[in-house]
Backbone as a ProteinNet text record, in pm:
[ID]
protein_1_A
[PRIMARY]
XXXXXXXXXXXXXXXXXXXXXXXXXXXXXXXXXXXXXXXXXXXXXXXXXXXXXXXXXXXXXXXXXXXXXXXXXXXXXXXXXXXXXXXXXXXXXXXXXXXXXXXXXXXXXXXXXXXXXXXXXXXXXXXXXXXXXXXXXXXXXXXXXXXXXXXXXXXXXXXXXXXXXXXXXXXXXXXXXXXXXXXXXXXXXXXXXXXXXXXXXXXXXXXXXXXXXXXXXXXXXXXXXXXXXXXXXXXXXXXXXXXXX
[TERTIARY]
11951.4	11812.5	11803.8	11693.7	11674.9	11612.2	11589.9	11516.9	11418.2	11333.2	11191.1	11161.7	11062.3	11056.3	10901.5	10832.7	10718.4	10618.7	10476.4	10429.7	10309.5	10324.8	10228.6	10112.2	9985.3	9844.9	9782.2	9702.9	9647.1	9528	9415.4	9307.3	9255.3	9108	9042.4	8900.5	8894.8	8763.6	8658.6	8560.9	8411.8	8369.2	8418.3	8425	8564.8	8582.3	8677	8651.3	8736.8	8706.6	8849.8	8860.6	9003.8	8971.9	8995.3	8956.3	9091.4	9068	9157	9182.5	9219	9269.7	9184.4	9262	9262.6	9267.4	9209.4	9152.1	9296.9	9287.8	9442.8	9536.6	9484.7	9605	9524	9399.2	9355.4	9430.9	9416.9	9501.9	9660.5	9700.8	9831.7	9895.7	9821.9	9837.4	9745.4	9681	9636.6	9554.8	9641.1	9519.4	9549.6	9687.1	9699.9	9626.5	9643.8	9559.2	9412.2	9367	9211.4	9183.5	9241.8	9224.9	9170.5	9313	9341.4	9173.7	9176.1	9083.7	8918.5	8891	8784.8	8770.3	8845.3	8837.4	8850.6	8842.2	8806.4	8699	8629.3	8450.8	8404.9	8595.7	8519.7	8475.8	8381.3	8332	8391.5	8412.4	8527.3	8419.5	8445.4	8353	8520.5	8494.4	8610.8	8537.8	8613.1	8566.5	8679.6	8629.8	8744.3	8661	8808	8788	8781.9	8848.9	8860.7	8826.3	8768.4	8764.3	8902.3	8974.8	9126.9	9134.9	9074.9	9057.2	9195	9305.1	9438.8	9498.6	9541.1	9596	9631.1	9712.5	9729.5	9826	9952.8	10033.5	10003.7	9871.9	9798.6	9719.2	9744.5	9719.3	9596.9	9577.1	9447.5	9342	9330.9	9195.7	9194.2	9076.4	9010.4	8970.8	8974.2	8991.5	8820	8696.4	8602	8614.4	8681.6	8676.1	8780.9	8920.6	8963.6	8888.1	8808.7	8759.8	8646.8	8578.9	8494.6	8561.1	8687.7	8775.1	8792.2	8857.5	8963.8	8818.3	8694.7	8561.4	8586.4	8529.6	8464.7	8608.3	8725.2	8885.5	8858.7	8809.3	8773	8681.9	8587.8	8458.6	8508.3	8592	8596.3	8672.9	8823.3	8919.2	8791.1	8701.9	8607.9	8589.2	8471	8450.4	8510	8645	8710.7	8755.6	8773.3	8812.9	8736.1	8641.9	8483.5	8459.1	8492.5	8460.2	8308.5	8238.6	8120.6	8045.2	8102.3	8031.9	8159.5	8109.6	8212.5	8117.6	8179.1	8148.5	8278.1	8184.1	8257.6	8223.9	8331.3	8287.4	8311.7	8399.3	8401.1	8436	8552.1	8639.6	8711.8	8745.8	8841.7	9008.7	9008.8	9175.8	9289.4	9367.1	9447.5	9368.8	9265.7	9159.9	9156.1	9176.5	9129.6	9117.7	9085.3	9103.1	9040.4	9085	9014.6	8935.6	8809.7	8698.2	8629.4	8536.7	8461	8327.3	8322.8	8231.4	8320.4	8399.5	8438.4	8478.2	8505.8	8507.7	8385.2	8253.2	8096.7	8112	8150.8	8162.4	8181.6	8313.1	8406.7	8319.2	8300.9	8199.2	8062.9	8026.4	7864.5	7930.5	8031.7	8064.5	8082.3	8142.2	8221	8080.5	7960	7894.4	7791.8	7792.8	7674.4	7727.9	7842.7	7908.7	7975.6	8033.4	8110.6	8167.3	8265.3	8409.7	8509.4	8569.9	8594.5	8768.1	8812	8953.9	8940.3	8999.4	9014.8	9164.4	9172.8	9276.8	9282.3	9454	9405.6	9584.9	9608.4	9740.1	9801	9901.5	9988.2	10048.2	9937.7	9964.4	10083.2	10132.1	10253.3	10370.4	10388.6	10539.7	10644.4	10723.5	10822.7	10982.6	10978.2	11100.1	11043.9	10995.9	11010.5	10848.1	10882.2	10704.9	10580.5	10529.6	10366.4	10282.6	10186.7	10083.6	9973.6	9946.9	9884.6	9714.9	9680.8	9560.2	9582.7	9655.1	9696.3	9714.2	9774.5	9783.8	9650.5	9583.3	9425.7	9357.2	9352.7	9269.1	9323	9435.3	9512.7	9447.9	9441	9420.2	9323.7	9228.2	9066.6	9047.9	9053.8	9035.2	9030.9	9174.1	9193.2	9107.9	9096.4	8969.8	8854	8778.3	8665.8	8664.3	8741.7	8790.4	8793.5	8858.8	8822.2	8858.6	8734.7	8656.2	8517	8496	8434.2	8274.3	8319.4	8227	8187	8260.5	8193	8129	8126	8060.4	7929.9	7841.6	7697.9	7671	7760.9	7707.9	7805.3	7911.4	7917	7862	7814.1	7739.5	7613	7517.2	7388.8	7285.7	7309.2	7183.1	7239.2	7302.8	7301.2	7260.3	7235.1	7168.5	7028	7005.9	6823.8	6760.1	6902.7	6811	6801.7	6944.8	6951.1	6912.6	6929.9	6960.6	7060	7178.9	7279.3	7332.8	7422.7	7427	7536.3	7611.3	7777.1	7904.8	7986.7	8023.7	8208.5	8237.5	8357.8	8449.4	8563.1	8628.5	8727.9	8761.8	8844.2	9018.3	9048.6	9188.7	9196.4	9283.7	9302.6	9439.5	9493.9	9602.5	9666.3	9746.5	9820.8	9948.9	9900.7	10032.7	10123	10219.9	10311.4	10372	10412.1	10451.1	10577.3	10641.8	10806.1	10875.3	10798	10827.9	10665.7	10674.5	10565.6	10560.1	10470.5	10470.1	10392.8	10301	10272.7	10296.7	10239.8	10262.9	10195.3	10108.4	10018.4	10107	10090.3	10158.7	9977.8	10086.3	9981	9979.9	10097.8	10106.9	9998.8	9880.9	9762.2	9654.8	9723.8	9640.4	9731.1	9853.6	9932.6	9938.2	9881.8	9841.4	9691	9588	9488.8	9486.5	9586.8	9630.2	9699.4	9759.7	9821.7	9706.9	9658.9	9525.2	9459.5	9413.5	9302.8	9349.8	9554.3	9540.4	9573.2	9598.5	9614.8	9537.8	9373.2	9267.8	9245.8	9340.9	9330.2	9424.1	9404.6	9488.6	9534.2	9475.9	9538	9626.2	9665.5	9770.3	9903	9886.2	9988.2	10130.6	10104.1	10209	10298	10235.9	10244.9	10334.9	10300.9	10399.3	10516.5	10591	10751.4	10833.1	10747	10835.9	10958.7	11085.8	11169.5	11179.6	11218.1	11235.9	11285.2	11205.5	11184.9	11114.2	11084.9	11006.1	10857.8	10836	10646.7	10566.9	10486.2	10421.2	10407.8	10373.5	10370.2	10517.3	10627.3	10747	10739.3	10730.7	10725.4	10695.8	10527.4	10468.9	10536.7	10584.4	10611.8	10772.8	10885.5	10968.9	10969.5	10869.9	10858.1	10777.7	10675.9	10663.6	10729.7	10812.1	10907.9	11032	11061.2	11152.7	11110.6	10957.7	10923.7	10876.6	10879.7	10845.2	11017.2	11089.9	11248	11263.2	11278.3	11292.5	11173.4	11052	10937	10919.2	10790.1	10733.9	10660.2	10654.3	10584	10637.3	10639.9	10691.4	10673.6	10510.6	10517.5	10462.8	10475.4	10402.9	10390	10267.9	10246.7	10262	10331.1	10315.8	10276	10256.1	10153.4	10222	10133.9	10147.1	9983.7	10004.2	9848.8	9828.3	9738	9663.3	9528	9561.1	9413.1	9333.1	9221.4	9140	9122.2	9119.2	9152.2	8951.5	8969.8	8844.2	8761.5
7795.8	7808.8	7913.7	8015.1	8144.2	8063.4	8101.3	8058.3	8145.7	8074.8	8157.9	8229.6	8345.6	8437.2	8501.9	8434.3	8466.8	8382.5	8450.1	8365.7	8291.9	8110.6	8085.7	8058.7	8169.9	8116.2	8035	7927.3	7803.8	7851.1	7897.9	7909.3	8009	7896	8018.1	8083	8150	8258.6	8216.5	8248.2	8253	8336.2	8433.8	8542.3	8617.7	8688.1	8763.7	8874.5	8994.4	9099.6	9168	9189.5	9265	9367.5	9494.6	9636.6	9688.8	9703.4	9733.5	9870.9	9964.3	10043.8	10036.8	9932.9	9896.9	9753	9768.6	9599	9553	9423.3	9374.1	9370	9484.2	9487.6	9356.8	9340.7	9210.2	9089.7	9032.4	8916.2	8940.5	9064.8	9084.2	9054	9100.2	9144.9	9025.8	8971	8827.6	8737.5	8737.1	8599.9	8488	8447.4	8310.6	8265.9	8353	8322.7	8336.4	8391.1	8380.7	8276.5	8227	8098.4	8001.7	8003.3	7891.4	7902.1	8033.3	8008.4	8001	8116.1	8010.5	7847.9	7782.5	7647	7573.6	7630.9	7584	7647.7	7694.2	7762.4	7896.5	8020.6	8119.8	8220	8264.6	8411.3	8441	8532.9	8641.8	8768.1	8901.3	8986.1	9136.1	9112.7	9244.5	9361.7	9479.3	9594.4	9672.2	9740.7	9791.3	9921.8	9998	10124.5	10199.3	10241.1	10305.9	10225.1	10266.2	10187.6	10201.9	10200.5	10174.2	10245	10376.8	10471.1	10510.6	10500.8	10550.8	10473.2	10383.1	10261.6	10202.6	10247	10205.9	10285	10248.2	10263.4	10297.9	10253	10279.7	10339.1	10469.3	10572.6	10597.7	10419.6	10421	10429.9	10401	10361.9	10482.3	10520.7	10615.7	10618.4	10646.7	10659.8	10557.7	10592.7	10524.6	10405.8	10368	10252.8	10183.7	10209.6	10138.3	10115.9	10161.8	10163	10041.8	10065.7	9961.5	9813.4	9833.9	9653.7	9620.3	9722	9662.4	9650.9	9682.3	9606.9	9488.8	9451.8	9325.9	9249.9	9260.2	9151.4	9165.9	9234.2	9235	9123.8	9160.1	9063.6	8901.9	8893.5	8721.4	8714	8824	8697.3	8688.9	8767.5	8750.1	8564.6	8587.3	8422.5	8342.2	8352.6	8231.7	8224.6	8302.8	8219.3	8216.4	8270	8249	8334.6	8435	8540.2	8587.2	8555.3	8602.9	8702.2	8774	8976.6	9053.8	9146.8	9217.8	9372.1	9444.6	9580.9	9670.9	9770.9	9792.1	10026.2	10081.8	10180.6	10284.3	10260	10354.3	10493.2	10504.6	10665.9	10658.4	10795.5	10774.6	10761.7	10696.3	10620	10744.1	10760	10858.9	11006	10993.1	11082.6	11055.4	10950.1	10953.6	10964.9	11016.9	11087.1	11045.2	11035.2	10986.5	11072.9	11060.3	11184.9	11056.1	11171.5	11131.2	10993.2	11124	10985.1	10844.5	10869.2	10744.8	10614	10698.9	10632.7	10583.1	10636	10612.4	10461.4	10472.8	10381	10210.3	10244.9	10148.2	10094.9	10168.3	10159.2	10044.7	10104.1	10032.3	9917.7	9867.5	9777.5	9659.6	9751.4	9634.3	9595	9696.5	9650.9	9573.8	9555.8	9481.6	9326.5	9347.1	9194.2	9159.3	9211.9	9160.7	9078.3	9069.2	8989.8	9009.3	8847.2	8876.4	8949.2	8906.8	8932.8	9027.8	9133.8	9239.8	9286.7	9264	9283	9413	9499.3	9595.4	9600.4	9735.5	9790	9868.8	9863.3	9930.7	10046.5	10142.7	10273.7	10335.4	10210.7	10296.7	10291.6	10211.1	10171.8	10272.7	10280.2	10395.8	10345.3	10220.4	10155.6	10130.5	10217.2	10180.3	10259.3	10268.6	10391.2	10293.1	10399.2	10342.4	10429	10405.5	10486.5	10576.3	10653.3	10755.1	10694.4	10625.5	10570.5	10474.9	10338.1	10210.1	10317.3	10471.7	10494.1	10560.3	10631.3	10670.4	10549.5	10383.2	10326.5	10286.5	10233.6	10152.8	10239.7	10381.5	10431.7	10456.1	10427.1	10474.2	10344.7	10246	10089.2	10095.3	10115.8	10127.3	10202.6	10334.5	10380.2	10354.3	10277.6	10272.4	10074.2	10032.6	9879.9	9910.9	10025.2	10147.1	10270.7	10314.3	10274.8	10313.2	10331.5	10419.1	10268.4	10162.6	10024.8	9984.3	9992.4	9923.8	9984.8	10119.3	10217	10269.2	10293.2	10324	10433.6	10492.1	10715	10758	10618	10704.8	10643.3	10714.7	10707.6	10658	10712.9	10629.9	10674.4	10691.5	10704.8	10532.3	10468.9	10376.6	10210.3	10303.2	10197.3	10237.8	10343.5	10408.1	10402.1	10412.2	10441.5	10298.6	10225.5	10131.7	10006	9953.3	9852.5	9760.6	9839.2	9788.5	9787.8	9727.4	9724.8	9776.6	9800.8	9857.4	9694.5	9647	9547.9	9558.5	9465.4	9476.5	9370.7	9411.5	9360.7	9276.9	9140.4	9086.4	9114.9	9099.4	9135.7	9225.9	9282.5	9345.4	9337.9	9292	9234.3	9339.8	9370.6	9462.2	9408	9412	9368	9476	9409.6	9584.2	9623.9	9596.5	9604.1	9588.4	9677.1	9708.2	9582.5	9536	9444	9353.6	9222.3	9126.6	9080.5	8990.9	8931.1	8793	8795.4	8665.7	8596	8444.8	8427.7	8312.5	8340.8	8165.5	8085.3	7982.5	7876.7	7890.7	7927.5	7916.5	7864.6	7717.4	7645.6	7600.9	7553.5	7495.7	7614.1	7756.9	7862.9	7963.9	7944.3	8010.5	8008.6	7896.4	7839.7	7927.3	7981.7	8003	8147	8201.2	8366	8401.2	8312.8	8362.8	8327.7	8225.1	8264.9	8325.1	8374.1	8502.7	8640.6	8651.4	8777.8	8768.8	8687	8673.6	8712.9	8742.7	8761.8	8898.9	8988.5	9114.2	9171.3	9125	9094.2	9282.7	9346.1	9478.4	9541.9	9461	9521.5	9421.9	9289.4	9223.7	9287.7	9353.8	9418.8	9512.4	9553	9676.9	9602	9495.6	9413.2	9374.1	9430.3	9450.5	9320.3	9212.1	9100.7	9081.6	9026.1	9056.2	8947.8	8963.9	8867.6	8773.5	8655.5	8511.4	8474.5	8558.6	8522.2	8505	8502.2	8491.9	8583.5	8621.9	8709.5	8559.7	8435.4	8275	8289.1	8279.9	8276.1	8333	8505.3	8600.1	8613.2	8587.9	8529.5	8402.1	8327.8	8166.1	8201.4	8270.7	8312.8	8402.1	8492.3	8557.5	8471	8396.2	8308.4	8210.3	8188.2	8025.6	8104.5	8274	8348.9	8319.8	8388.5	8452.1	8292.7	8134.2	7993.3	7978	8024.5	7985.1	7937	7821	7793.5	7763.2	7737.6	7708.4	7546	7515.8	7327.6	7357	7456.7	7488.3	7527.2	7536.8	7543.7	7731.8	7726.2	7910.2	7955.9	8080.8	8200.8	8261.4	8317.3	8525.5	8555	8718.4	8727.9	8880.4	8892	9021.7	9066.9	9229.3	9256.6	9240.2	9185.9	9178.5	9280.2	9335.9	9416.3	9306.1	9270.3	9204.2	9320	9278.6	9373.4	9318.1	9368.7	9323.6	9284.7	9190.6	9160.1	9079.1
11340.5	11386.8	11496.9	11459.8	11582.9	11697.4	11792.9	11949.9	11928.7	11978.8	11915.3	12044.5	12041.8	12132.8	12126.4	12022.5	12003.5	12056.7	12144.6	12156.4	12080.1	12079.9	11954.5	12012.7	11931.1	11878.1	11846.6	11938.3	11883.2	11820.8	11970.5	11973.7	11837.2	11806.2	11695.6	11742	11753.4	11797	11704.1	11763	11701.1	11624.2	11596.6	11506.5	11515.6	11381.9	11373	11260.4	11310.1	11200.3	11163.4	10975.5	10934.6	10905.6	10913.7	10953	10817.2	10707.8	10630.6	10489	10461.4	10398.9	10227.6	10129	10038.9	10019	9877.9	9851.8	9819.7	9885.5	9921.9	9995.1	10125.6	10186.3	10278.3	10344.9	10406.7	10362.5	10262.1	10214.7	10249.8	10243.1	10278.5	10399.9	10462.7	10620.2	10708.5	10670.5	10760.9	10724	10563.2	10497.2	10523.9	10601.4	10624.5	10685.5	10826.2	10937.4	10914.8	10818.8	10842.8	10748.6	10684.9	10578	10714.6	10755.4	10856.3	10986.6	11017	11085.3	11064.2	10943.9	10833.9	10815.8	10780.9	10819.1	10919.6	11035.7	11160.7	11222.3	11180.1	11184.5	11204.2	11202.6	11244.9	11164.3	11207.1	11137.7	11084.6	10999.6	10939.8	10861	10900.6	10864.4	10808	10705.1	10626.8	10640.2	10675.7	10656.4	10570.1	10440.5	10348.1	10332	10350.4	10404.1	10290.4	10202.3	10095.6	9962.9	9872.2	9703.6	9614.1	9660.8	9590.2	9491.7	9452.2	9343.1	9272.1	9359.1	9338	9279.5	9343.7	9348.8	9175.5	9100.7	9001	8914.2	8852.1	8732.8	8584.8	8569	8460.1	8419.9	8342.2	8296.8	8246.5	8162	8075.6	8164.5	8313.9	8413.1	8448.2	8459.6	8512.7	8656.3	8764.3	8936.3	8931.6	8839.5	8871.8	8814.7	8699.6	8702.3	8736.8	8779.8	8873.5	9007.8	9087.4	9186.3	9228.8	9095.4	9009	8994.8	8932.6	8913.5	9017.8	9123.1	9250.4	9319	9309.8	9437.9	9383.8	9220.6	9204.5	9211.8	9235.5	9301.9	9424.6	9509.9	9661.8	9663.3	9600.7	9611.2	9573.3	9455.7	9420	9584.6	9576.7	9691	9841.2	9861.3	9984.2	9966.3	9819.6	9819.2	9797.3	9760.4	9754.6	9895.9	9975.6	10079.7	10230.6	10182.4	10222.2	10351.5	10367.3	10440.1	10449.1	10529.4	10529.4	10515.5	10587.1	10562	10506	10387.2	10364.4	10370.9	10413.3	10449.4	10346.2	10333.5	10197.1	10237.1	10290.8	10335.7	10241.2	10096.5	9972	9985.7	10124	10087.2	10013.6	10010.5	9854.7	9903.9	9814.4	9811.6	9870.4	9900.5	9949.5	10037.4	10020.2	10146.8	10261.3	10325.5	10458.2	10544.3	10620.7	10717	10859.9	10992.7	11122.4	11144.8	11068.1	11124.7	11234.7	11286.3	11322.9	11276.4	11115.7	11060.6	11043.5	10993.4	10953.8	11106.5	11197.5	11361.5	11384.4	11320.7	11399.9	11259.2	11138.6	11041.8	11092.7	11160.2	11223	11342.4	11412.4	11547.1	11486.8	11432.1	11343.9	11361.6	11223.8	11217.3	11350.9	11428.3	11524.1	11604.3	11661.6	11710.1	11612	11499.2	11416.3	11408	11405.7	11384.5	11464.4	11580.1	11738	11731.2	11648.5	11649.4	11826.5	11828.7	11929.8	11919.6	11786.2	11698.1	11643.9	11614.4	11503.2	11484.7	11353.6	11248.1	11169.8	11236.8	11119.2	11142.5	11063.4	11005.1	11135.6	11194.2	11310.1	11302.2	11324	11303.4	11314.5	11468.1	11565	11455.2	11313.5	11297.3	11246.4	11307	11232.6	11188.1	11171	11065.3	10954	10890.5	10727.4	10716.3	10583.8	10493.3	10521.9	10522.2	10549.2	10480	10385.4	10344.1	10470.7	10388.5	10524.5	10554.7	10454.3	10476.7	10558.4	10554.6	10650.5	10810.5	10793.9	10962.1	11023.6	10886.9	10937.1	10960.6	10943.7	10941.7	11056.5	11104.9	11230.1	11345.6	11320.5	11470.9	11465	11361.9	11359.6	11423.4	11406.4	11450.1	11570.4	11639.9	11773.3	11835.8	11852.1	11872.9	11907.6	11763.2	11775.5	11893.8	11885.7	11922.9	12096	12123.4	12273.9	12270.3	12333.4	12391.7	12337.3	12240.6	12104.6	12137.9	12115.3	12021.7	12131.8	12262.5	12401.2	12463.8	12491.7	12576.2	12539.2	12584.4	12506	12504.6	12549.2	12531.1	12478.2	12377.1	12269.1	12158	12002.2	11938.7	11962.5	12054.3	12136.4	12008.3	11950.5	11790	11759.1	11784.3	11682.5	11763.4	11857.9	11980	11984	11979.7	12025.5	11883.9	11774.7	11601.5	11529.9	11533.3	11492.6	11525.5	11642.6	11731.9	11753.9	11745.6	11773.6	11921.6	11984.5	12162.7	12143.1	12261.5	12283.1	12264.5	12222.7	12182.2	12202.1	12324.8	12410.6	12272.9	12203.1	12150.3	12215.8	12245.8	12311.6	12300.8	12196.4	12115.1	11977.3	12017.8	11861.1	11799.2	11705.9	11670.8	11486.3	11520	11432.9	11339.8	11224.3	11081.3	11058.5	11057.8	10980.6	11080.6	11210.5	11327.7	11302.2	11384.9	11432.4	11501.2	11591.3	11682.7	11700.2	11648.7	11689.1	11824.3	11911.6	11995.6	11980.4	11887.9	11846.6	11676	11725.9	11588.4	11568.5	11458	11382.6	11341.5	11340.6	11249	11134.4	10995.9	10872	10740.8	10827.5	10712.6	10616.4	10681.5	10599.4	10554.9	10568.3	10561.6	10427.1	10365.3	10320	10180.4	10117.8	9948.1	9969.7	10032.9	10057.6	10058.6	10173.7	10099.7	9981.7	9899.4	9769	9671.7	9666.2	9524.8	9579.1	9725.4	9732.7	9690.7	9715	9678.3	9527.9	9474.8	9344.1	9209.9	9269.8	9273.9	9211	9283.3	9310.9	9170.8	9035.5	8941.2	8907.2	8934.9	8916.8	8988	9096.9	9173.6	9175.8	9099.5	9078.6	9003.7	8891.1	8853.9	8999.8	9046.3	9139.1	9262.2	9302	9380	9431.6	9281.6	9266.1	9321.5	9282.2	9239.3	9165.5	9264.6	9134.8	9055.1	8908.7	8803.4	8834.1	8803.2	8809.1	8933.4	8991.1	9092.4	9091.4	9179.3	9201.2	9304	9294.6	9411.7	9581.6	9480	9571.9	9651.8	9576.3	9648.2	9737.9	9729.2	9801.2	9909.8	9913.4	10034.5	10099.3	10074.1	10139	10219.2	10128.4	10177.9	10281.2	10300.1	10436	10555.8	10539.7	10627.5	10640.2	10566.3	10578.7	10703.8	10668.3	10749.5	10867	10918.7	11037.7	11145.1	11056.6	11149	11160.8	11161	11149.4	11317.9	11339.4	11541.4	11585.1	11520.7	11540.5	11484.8	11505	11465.5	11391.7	11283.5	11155.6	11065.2	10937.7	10786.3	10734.7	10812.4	10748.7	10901.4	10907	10987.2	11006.4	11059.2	11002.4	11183.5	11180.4	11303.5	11286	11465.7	11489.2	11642.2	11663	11766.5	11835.3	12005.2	12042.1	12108.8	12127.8	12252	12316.4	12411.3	12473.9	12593.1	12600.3	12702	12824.5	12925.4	13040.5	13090.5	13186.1	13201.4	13166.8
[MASK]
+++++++++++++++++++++++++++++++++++++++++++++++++++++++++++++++++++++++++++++++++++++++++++++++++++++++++++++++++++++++++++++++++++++++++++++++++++++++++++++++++++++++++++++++++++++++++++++++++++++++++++++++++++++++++++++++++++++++++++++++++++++

């Protein structure tokens, strides 16, 4: 048994937001925990960055209508595990880029729905590949999370046009990380991320499960790894940034 070194996450926020790439990587990257915290009352508002146009082995799909399948698998795993707002921002799959627009995108978001949590992909990691979209979206997040979403002279059209306010994000918490510092226990949240991403039936092949296995195993064996020295069965862990104040 390891000595655990992480620190554990009880509390669940009143809202929360996953700030994510492609349909699927959300369920990937923190569906336990938002299962888990969906059923204890909070918000949950997805923002999916790209329409997954790429994203596929199969020759026969065409970029629009893969783009087309992988929304409406976004859309079921949303309701099955009952995510309330899904924001749906439709760049194209391997395009993306930290413009500006897409920062004022992120920004909207955070101030329309003011999560006090936000979930996205860890730009910083450099042990092992990362798609270039997961690092345009991680540092577009950050960004707009500060000081972009709290401050009011920047994007002030969307305060004077829209009526949206400036909106102080409490934590922002990063998957895919080199080194974690926290960690959910997501035992009662972990059967809840595998049929949501299960959902996502066009990227199951793509998974690289090995034979006889399950995409279920898969998932359970890495959280059964990361609760190892802990008083829980599974758990997802993260790196935090909190805001001071």
């Amino acid at each position: 048994m390891t000595t655990p070194t992480l620190d554990i996450i009880t509390k669940v926020p009143e809202r929360a937001m996953v700030v994510f790439a492609h349909p699927d990587d959300a369920e990937i990257g923190s569906g336990g925990v938002i299962a888990r915290w969906i059923a204890a009352g909070c918000e949950v508002t997805y923002v999916l960055c790209t329409n997954g146009s790429a994203g596929t082995a199969d020759r026969a799909l065409t970029p629009a209508q893969l783009a087309e399948k992988r929304a409406a698998e976004q859309r079921a795993a949303v309701d099955f595990m009952g995510v309330k707002h899904l924001v749906m921002l439709g760049y194209p799959d391997g395009g993306l880029e930290p413009t500006r627009e897409f920062l004022a995108d992120v920004v909207r978001a955070i101030r329309a729905y003011r999560p006090h949590t936000v979930f996205t992909h860890d730009p910083y990691r450099i042990k092992g590949f990362q798609h270039r979209d997961h690092r345009a979206v991680g540092l577009t997040t950050t960004d707009a999370v500060y000081p972009f979403a709290r401050d009011h002279l920047h994007f002030p059209d969307q305060i004077t046009g829209e009526g949206l306010e400036p909106h102080k994000v409490r934590e922002l918490w990063y998957w895919g990380m080199d080194e974690p510092d926290v960690i959910v226990d997501v035992t009662d949240g972990v059967d809840q991320q595998i049929a949501a991403l299960i959902r996502h039936e066009s990227q199951v092949p793509g998974f690289n499960v090995p034979k006889g296995e399950t995409i279920g195993n898969r998932v359970k064996a890495r959280a059964r790894e990361l609760a190892n020295g802990y008083a829980f069965e599974y758990g997802a862990a993260f790196r935090r940034l909190t805001a001071r104040g």
